[in-house]
Structures are given as C-alpha cells and as structure tokens.
C-alpha positions as CSV (number, residue, x, y, z in Angstrom):
1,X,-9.4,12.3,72.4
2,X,-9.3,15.8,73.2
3,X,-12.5,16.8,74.8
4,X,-13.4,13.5,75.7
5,X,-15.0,13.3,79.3
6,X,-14.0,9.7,81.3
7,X,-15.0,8.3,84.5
8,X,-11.5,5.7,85.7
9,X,-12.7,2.3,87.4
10,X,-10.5,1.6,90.0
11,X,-8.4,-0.9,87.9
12,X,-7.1,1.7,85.8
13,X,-6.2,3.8,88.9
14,X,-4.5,0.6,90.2
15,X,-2.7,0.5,87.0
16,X,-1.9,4.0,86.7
17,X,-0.8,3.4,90.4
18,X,1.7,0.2,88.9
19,X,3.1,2.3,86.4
20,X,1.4,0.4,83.2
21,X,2.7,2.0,80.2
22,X,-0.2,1.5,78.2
23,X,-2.5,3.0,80.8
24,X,-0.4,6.1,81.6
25,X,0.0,6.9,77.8
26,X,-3.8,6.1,77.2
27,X,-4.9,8.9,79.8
28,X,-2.0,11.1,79.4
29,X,-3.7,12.0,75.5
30,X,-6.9,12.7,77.9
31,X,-7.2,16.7,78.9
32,X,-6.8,16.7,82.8
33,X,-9.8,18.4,83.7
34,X,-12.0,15.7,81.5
35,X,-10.3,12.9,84.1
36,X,-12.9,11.8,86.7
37,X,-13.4,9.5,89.7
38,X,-16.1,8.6,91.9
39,X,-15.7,8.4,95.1
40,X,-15.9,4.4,95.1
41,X,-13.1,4.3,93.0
42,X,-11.6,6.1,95.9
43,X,-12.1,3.9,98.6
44,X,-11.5,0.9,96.7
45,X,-8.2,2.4,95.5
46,X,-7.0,3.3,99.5
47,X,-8.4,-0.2,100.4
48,X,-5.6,-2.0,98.7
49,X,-2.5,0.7,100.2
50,X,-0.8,-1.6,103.0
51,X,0.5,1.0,104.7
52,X,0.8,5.1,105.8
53,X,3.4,6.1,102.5
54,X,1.5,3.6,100.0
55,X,-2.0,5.4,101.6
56,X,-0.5,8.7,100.9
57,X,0.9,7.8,97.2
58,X,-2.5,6.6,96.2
59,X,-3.8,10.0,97.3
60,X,-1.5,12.1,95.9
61,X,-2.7,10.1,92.3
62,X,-6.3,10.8,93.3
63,X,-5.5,14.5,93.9
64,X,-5.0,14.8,90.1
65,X,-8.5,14.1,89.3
66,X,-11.9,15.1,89.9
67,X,-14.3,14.3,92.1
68,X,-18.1,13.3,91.0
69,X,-20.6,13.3,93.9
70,X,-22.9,9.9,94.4
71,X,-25.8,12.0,94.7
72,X,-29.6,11.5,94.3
73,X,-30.0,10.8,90.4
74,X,-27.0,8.5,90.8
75,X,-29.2,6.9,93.6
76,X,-31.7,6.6,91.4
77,X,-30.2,5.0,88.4
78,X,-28.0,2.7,90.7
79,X,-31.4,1.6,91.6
80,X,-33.3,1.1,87.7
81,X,-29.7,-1.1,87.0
82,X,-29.6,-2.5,90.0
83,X,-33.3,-3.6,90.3
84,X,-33.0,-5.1,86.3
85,X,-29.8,-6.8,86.4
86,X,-29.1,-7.5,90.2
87,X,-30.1,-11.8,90.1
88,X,-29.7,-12.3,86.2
89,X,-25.9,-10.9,86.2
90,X,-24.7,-10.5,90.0
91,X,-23.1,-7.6,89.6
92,X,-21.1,-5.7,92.9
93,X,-22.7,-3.0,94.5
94,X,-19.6,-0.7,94.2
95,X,-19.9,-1.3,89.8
96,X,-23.0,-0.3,89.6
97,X,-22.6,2.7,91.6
98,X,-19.5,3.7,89.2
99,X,-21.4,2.9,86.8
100,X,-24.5,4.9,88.0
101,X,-22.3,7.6,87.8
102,X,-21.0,7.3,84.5
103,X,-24.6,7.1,83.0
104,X,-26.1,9.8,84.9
105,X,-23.0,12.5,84.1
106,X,-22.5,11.4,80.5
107,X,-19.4,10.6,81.0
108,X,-17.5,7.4,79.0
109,X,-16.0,4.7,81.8
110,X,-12.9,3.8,81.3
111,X,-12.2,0.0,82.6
112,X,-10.2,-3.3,82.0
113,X,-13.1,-5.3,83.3
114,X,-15.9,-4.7,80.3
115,X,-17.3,-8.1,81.1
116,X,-18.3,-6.1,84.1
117,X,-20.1,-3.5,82.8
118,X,-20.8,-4.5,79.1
119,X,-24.8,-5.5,79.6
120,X,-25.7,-2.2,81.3
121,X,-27.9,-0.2,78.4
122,X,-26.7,3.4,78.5
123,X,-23.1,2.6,79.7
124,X,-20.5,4.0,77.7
125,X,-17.7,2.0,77.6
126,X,-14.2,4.1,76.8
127,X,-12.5,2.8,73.7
C-alpha cells in the first residue's frame, strides 16, 4: 500500500481513536504523509469528545494527519453529487462533502460505512 493516497471518514478516526486493531494495523502499512482528513471529519470527530482531555486526545490523533481544504472545486462537485443523488439516496450533507473531497483530490476514502458512499460514480472506495 505504499504510495497509496487516503482520505479517513470519521468512523475510522473514531476507531483509530477506540484503539481497533484492525484499523490501526490497516493504516499503520499507509505512508504518513499519504494519510488525509477533511476538515468534516474534524468536527465530527471533536463533536463526539465529552469533555476538555477527550477534546484534546482527539486532536492530538488529528495532528498526525493532513489537512485538505473544502475549497471551490470541492464546492462544486459537492454540488453535481449532491444535485443527482440528494432525493433518490438521502445522503448527509457532511458525506458528500468528504466525499467531494475525495473525488476532486484523487484520493481513495477509506470508510466502514460503504453503503454510504457506494452509489457516488467517481468515488474511490479504499480496499
């Protein structure tokens, strides 16, 4: 997997967060500068800390990865998704901005919720 560029959904991050075996030695083979998140992920991740030392363990995990910017062409493919699929498969706003991002940057997204994401054409889904 070397190389390999992915985008984490904020379940991952939660899991990372839990300590999930699996999850940790699936992105530990992943090169550390090919590691992203957007910053939905983000505030969904710091949503769910119940307190000030949970808050600041969930961003000392975020530290370790890199930040893609929800810019304009995100905008604008949030919108062609969003416009095709928005009544025929209900998906939230904050998935189809991660996935936005994924699409625009080229970048694989790595999630436990495929069902999610799986009818979005030009999605890469990490294996």
């Amino acid at each position: 997997m070397a190389g390999q560029k992915v985008i984490l959904d904020t379940c991952i991050v939660i899991e990372l967060q839990r300590g999930n075996k699996d999850i940790i030695n699936r992105v530990s083979e992943l090169e550390q500068h090919n590691i992203f998140v957007t910053p939905i992920v983000i505030a969904e991740f710091y949503r769910g800390a119940r307190n000030k030392a949970e808050l600041a363990k969930c961003r000392k995990l975020i530290g370790k990865f890199t930040v893609l910017s929800l810019n304009e062409p995100v905008t604008e493919v949030f919108n062609k998704i969003f416009d095709k699929f928005s009544i025929s498969h209900r998906p939230s706003v904050p998935d189809m901005l991660i996935a936005s991002a994924a699409i625009h940057y080229d970048i694989s997204l790595y999630t436990d919720n495929k069902a999610d994401f799986n009818f979005i054409p030009g999605l890469q889904l990490f294996k």
